[in-house]
Backbone bond lengths (Angstrom), bond angles and torsions (degrees), N, CA, C in turn:
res aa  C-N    CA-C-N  psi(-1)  N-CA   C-N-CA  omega(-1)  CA-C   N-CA-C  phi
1 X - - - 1.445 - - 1.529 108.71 -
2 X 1.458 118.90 127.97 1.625 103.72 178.94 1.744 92.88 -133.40
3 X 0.842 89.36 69.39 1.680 121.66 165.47 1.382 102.27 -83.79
4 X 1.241 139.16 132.52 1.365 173.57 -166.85 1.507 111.15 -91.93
5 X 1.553 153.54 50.84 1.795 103.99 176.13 1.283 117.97 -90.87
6 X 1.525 114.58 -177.93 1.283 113.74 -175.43 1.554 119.42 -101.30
7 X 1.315 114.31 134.41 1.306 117.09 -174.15 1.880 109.18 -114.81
8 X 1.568 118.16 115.63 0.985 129.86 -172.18 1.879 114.79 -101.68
9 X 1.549 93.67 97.23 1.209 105.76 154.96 1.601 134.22 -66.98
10 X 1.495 123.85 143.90 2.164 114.31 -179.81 1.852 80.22 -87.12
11 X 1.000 156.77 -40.44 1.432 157.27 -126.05 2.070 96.11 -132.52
12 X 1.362 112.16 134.57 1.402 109.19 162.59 1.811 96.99 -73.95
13 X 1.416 107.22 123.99 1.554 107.96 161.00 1.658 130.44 -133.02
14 X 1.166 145.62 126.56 1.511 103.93 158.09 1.519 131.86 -87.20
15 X 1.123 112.52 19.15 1.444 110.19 177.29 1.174 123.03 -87.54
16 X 1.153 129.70 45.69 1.598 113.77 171.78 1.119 106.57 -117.34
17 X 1.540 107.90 -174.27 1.625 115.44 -165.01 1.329 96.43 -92.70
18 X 1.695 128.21 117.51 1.541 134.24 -166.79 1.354 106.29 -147.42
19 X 1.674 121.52 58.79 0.965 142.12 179.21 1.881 118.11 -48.46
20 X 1.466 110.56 -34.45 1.481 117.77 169.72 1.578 121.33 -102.39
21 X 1.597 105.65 14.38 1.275 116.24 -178.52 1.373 122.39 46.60
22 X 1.762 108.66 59.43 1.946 110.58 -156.86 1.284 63.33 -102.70
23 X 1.796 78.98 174.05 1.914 112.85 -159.42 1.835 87.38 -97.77
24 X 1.675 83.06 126.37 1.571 94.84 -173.82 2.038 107.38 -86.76
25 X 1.054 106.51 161.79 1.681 101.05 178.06 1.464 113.38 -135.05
26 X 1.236 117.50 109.70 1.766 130.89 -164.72 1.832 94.06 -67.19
27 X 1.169 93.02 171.86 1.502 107.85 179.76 1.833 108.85 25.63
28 X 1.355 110.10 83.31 1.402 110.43 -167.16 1.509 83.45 -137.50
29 X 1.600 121.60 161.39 1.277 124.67 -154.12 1.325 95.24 -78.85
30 X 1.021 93.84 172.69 1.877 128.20 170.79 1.754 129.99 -87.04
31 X 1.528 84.81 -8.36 1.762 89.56 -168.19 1.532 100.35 -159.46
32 X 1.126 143.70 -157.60 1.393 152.75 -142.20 1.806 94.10 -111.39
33 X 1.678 99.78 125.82 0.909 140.11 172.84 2.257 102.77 -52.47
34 X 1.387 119.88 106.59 1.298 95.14 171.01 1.552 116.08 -125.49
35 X 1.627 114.71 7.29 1.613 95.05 148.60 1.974 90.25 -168.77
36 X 0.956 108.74 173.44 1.657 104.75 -163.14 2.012 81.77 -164.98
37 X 1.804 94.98 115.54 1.695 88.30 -179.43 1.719 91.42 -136.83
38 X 0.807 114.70 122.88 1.714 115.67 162.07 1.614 120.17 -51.64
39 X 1.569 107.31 150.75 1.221 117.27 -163.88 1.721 100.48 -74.22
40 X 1.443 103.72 142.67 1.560 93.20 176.68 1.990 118.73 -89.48
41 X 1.265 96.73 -2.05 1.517 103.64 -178.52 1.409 108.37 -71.19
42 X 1.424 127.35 142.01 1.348 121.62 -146.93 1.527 103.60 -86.15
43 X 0.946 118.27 126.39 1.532 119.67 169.72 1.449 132.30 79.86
44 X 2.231 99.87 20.82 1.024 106.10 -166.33 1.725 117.61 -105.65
45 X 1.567 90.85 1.42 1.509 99.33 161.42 1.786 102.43 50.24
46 X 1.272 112.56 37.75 1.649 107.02 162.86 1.862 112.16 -105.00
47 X 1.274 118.23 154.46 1.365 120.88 166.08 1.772 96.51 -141.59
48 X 1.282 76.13 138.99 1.512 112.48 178.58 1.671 108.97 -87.57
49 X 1.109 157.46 141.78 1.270 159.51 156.30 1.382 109.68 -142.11
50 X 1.610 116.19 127.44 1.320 135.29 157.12 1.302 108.53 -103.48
51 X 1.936 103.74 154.27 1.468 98.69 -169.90 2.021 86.88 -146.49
52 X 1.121 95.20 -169.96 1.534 124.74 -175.57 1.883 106.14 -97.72
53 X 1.033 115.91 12.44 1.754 117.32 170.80 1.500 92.41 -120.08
54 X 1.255 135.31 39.02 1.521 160.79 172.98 2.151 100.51 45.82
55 X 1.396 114.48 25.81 1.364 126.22 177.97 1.448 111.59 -69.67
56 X 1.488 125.87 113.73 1.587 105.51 125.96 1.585 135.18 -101.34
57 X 1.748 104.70 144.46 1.818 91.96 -148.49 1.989 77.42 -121.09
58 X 1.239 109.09 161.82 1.617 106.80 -177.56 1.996 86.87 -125.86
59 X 1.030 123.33 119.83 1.604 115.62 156.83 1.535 108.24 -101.25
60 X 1.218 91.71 -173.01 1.669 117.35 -163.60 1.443 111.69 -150.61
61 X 1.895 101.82 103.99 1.493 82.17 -173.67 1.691 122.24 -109.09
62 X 1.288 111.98 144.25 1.810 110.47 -161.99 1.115 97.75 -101.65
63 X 1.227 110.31 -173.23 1.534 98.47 175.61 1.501 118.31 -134.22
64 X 1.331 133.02 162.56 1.092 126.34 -91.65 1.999 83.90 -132.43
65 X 1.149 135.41 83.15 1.381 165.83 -151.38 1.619 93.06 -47.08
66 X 1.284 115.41 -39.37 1.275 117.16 152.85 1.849 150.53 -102.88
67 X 1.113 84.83 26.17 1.541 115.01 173.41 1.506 99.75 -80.68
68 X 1.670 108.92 158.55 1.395 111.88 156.16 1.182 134.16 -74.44
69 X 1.165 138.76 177.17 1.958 113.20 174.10 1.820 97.10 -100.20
70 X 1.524 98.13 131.46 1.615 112.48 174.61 1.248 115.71 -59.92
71 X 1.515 98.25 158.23 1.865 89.49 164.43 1.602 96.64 -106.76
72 X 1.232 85.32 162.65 1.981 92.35 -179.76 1.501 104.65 -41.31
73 X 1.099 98.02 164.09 1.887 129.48 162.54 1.207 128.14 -155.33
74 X 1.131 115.85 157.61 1.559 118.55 -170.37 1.520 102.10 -95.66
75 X 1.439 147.82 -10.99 1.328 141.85 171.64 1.512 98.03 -113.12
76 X 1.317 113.67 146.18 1.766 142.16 148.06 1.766 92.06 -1.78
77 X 1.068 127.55 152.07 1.488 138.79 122.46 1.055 119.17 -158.51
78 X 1.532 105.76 159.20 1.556 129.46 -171.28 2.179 104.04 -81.29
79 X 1.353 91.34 -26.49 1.475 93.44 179.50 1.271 131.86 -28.07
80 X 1.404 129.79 123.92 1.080 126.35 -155.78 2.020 143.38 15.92
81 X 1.771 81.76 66.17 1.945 98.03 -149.76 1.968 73.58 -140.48
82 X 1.132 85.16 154.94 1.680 125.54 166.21 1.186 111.78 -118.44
83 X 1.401 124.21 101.70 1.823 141.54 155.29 1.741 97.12 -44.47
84 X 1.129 98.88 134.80 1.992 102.95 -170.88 1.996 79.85 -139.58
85 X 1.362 105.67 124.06 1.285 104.42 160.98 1.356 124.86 -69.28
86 X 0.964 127.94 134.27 1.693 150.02 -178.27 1.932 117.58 -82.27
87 X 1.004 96.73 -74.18 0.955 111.51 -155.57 1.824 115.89 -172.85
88 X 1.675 128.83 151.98 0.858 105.59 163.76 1.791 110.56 -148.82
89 X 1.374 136.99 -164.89 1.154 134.14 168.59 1.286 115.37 -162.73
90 X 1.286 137.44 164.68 1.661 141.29 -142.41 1.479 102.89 -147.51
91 X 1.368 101.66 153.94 1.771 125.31 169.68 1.191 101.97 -120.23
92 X 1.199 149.51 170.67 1.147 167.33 -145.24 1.465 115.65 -98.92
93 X 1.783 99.78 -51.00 1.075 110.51 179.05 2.007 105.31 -125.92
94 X 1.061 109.77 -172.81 1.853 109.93 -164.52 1.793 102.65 -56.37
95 X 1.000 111.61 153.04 1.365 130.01 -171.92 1.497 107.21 -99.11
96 X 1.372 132.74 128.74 1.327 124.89 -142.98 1.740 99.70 -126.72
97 X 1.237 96.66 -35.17 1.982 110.01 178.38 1.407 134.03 175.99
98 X 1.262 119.51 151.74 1.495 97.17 -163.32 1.523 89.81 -145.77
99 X 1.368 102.40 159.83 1.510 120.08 164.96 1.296 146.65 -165.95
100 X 1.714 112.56 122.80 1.385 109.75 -156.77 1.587 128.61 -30.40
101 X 0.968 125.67 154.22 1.935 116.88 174.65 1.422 94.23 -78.23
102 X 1.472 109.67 134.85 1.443 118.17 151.54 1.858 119.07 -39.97
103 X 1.215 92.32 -74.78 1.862 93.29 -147.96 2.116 86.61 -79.39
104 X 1.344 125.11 -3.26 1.433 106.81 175.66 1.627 97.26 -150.52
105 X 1.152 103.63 94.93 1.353 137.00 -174.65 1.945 115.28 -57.42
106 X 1.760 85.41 -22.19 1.753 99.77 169.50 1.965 107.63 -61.43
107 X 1.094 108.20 -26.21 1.755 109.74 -159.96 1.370 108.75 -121.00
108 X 1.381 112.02 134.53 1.871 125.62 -163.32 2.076 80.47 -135.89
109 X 1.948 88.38 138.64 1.726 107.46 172.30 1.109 96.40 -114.21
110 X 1.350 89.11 146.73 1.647 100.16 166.88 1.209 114.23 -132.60
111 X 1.539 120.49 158.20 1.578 110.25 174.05 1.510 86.74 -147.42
112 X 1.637 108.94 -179.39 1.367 118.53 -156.62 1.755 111.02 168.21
113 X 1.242 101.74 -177.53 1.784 109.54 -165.69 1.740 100.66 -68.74
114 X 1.173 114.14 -8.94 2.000 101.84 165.36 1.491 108.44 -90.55
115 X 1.212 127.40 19.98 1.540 129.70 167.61 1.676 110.28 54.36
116 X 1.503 108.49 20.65 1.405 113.88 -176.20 1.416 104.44 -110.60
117 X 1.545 121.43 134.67 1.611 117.46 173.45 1.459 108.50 -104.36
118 X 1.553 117.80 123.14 1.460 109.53 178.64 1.487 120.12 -95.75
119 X 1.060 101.24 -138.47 1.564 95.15 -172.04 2.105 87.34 -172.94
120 X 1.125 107.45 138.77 1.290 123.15 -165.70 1.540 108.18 -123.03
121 X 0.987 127.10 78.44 1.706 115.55 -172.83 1.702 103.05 -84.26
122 X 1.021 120.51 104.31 1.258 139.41 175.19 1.999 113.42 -43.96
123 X 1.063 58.23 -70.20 2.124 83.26 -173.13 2.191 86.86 -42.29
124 X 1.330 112.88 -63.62 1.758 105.79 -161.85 1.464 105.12 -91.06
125 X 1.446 120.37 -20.86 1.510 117.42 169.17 1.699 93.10 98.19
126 X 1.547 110.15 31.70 1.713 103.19 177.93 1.572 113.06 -96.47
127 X 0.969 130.09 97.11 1.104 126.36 155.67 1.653 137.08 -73.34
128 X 0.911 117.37 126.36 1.712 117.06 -142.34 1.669 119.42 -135.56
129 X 1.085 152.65 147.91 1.547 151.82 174.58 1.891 93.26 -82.80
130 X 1.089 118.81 141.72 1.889 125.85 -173.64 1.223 80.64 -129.16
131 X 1.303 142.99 -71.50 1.765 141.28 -170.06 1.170 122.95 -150.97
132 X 1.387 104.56 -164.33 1.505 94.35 -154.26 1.867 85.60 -135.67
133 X 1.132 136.96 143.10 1.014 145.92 166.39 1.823 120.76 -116.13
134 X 1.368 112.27 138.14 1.741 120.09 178.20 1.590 104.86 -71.05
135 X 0.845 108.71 -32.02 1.591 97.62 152.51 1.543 120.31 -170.63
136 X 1.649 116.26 177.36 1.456 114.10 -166.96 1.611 114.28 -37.96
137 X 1.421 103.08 155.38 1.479 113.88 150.96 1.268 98.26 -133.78
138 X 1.735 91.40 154.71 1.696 108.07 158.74 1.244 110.95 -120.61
139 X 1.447 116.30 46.24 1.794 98.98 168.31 1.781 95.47 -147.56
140 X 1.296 125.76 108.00 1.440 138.59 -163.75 1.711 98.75 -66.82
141 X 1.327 121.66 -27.31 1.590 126.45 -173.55 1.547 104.52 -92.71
142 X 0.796 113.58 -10.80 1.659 112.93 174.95 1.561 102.77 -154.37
143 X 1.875 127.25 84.89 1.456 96.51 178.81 1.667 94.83 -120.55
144 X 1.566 98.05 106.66 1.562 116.22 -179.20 1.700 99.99 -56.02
């Protein structure tokens, strides 16, 4: 089987124990994964992930020099791709979910346990407070 998984390092390292030689991923959270959605702009191979160490991290995935070449698909995959960290930005408290903007595909919200929804403008690197909520949500497309 030469199946690939991914192994997420918080630190770029090579020292760990990587007995099947899976594709390791630098600057990867610290704590529990709480939503991971692919970019909807076509062919831009970004993922978004919020986590519980109050992180949002944006990767970029390339592809992978020794991979085979895919055939198309109609959903996201990691298949023969390298996650390349991007960039990332923070809430105060754990980060609960996020989701790309429809009509401007540059900007991902997030909301989370500080009852604050941000707003992430990709394209200028603004990260911003959008509102203020009475208490948490976990759903960025509807956070009542």
């Amino acid at each position: 089987n030469d199946e690939k998984s991914i192994i997420a390092t918080p630190t770029p390292t090579l020292d760990i124990d990587n007995p099947n030689h899976d594709i390791v991923i630098s600057e990867a959270p610290t704590d529990s994964v709480t939503s991971l959605y692919y970019s909807p702009r076509n062919g831009a191979n970004e993922i978004i992930v919020t986590t519980w160490d109050h992180q949002i991290r944006l990767y970029r995935a390339t592809n992978d020099a020794s991979a085979n070449e895919e055939s198309p698909q109609s959903e996201p995959s990691l298949t023969g791709k390298i996650p390349q960290f991007i960039g990332a930005q923070s809430h105060s408290q754990p980060v609960l979910d996020s989701c790309w903007n429809r009509s401007d595909t540059n900007k991902v919200y997030t909301v989370g346990c500080d009852q604050v929804i941000k707003v992430w403008d990709l394209e200028k690197n603004i990260f911003c407070d959008m509102d203020f909520r009475p208490r948490p949500s976990s759903d960025a497309r509807n956070p009542k």
